[in-house]
Backbone as JSON Lines, residues from 0, in Angstrom:
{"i":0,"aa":"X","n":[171.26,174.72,42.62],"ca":[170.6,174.64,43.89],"c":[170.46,173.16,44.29]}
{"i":1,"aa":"X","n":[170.03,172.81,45.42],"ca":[170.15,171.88,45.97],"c":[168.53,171.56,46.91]}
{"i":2,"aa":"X","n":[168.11,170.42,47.37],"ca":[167.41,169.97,47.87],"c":[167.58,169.3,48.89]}
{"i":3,"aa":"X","n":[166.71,168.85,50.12],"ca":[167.61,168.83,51.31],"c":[166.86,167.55,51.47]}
{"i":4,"aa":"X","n":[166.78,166.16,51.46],"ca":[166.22,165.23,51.67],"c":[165.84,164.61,53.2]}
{"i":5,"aa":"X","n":[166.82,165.12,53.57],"ca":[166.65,165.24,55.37],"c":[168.21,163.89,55.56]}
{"i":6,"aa":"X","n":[168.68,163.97,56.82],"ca":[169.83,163.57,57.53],"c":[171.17,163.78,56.53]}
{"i":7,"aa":"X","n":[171.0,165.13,56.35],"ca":[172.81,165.46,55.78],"c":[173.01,164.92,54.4]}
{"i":8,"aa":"X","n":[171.55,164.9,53.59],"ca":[171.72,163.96,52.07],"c":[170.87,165.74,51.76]}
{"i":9,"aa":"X","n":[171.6,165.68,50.32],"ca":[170.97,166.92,49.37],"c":[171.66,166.2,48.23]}
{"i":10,"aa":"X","n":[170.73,166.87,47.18],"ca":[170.32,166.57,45.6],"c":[170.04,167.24,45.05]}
{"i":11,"aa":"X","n":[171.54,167.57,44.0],"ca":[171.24,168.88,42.94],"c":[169.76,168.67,42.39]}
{"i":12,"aa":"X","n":[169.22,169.94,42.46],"ca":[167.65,169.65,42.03],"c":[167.8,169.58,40.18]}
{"i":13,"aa":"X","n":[168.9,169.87,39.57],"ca":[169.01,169.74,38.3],"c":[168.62,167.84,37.92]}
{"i":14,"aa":"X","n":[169.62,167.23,39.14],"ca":[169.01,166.18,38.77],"c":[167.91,165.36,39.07]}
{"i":15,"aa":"X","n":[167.05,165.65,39.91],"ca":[165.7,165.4,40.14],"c":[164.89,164.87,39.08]}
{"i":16,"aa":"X","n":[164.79,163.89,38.78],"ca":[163.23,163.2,37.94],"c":[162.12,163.27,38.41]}
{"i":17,"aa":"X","n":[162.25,162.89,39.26],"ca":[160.53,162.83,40.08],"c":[160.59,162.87,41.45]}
{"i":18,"aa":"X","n":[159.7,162.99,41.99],"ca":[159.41,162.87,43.62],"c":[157.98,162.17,44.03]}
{"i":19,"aa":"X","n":[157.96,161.1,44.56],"ca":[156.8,160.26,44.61],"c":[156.36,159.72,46.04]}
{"i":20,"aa":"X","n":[155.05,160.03,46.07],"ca":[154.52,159.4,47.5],"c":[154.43,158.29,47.71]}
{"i":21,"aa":"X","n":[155.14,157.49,48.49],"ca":[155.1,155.71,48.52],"c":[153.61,155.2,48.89]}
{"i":22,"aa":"X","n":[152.68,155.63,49.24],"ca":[151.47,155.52,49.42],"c":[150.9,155.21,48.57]}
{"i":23,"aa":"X","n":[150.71,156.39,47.46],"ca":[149.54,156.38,46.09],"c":[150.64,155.78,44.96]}
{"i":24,"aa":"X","n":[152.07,155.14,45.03],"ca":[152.75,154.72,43.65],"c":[152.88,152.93,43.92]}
{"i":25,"aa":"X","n":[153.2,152.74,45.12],"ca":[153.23,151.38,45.64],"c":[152.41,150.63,44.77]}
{"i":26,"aa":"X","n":[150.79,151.19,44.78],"ca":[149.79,150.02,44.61],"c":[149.81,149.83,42.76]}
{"i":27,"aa":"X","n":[150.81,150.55,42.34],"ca":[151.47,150.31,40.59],"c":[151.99,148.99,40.65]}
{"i":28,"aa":"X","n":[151.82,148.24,40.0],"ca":[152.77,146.96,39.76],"c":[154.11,147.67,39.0]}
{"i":29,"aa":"X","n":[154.57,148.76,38.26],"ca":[155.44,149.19,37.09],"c":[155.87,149.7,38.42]}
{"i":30,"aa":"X","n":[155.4,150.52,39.48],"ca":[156.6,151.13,40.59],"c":[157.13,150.35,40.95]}
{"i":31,"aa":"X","n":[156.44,149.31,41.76],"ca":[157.23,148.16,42.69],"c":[157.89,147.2,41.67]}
{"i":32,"aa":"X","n":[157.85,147.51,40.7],"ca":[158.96,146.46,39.83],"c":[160.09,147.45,39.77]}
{"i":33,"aa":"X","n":[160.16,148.68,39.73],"ca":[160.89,149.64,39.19],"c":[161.6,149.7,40.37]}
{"i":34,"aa":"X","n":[161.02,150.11,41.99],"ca":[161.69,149.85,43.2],"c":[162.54,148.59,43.27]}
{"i":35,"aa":"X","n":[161.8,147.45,43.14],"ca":[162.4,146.26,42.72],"c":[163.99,146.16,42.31]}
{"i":36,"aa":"X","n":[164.19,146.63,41.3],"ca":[164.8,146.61,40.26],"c":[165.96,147.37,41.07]}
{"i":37,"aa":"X","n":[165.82,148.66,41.47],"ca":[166.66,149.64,41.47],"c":[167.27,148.82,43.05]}
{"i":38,"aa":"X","n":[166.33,148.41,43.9],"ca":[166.94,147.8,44.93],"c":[168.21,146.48,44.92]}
{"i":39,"aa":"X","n":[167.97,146.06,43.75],"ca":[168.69,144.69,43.43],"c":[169.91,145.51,42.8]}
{"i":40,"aa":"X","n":[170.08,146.29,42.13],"ca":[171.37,147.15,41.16],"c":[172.34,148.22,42.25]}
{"i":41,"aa":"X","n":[171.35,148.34,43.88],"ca":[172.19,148.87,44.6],"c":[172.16,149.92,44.81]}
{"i":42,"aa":"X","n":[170.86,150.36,44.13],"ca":[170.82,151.85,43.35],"c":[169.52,153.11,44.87]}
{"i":43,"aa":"X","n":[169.4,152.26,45.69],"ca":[168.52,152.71,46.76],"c":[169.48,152.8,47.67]}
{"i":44,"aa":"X","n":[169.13,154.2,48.2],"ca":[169.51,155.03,49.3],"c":[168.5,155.41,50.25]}
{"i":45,"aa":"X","n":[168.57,155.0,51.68],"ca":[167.7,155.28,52.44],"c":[168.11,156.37,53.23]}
{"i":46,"aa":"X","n":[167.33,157.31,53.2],"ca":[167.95,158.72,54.19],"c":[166.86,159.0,55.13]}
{"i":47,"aa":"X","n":[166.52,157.6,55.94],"ca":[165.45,158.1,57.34],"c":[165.86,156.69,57.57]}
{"i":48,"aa":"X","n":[165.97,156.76,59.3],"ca":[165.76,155.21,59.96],"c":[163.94,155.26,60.86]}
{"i":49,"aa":"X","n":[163.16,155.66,60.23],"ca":[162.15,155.7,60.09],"c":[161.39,154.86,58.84]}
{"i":50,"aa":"X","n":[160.14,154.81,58.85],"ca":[159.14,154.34,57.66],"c":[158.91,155.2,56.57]}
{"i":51,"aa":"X","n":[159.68,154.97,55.42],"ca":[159.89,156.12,54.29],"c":[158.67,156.34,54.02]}
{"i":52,"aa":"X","n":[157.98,157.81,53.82],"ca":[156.71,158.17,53.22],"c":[157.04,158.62,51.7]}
{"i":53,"aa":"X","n":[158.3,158.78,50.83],"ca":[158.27,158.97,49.43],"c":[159.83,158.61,49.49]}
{"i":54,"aa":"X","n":[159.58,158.88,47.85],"ca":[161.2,158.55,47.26],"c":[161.04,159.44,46.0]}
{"i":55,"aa":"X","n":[162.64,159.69,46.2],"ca":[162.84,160.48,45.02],"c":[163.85,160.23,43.97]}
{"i":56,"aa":"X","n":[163.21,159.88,42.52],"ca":[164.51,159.68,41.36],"c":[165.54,160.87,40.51]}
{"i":57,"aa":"X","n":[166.63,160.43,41.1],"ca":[167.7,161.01,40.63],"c":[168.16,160.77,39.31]}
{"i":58,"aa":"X","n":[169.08,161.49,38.74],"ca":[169.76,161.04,37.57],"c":[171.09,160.95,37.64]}
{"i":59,"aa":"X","n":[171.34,161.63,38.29],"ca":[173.06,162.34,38.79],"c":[173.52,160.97,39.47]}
{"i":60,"aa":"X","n":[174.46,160.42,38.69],"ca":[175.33,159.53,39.98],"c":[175.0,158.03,39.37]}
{"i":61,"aa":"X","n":[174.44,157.69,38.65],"ca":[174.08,156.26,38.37],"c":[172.71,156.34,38.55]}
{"i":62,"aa":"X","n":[171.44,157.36,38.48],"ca":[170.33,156.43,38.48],"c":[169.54,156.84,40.12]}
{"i":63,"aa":"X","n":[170.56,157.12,40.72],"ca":[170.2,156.78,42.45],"c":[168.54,156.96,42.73]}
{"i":64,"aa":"X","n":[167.74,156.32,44.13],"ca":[167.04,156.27,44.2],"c":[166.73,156.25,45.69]}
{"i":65,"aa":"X","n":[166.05,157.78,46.38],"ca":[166.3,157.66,47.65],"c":[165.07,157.98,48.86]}
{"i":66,"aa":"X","n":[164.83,157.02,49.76],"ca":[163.64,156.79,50.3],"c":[164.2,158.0,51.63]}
{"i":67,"aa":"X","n":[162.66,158.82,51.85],"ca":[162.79,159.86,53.17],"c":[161.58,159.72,53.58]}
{"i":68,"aa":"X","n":[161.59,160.14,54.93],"ca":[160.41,160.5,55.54],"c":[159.36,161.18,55.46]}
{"i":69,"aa":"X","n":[160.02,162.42,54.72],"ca":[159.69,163.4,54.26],"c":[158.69,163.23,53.25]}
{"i":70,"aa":"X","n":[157.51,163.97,53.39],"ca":[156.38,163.76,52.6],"c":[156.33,164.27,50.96]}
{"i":71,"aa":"X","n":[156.41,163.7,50.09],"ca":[156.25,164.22,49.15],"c":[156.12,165.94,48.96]}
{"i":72,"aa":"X","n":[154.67,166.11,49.27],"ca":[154.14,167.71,49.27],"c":[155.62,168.45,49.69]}
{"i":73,"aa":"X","n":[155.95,168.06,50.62],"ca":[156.86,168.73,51.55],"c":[158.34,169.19,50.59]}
{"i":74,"aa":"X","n":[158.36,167.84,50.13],"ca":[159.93,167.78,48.86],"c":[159.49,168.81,48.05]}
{"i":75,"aa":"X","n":[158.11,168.5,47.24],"ca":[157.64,169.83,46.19],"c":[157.76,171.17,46.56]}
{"i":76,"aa":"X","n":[157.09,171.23,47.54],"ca":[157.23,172.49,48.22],"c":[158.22,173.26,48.13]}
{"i":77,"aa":"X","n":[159.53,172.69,49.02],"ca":[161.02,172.79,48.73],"c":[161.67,173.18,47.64]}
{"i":78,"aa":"X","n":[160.99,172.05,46.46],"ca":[161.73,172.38,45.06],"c":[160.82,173.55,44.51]}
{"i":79,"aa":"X","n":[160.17,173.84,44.65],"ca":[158.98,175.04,44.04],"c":[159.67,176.44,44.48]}
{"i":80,"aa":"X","n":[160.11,176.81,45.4],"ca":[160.72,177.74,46.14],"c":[162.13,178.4,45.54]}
{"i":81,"aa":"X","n":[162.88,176.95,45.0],"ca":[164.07,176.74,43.95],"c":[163.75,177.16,42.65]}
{"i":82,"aa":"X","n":[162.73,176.65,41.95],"ca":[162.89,176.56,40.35],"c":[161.5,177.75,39.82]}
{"i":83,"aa":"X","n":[161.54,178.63,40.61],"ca":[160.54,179.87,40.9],"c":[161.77,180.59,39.92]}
């Protein structure tokens, strides 16, 4: 199954690590080094020309790491519906 991140991007939910609200993970020094990090390796994908409200870590593909609009709850939601 698949997950729909919004603008024509989906993500086998097999590879899904996490799904995180940029709000409550930001104020981590270990996220924003970890964002950091993944931004410098190339490894961030933005799928909103909007102000990303979460991001979600992949495994599939190198690592990828991809910022949406889409609210956290909203991604869970989604994947909950799937892995039922």
């Amino acid at each position: 199954m698949y997950l729909h991140l919004g603008q024509n991007v989906v993500v086998p939910t097999g590879d899904i690590v996490g799904i995180f609200d940029l709000d409550n993970t930001t104020c981590s020094h270990a996220t924003r080094d970890f964002l950091r990090q993944a931004e410098e390796a190339g490894r961030v994908v933005s799928v909103t020309d909007d102000v990303p409200r979460s991001f979600v870590v992949a495994d599939g593909g190198g690592g990828q790491v991809y910022l949406t609009q889409l609210a956290a709850a909203t991604l869970v939601k989604r994947g909950a519906l799937i892995y039922r």
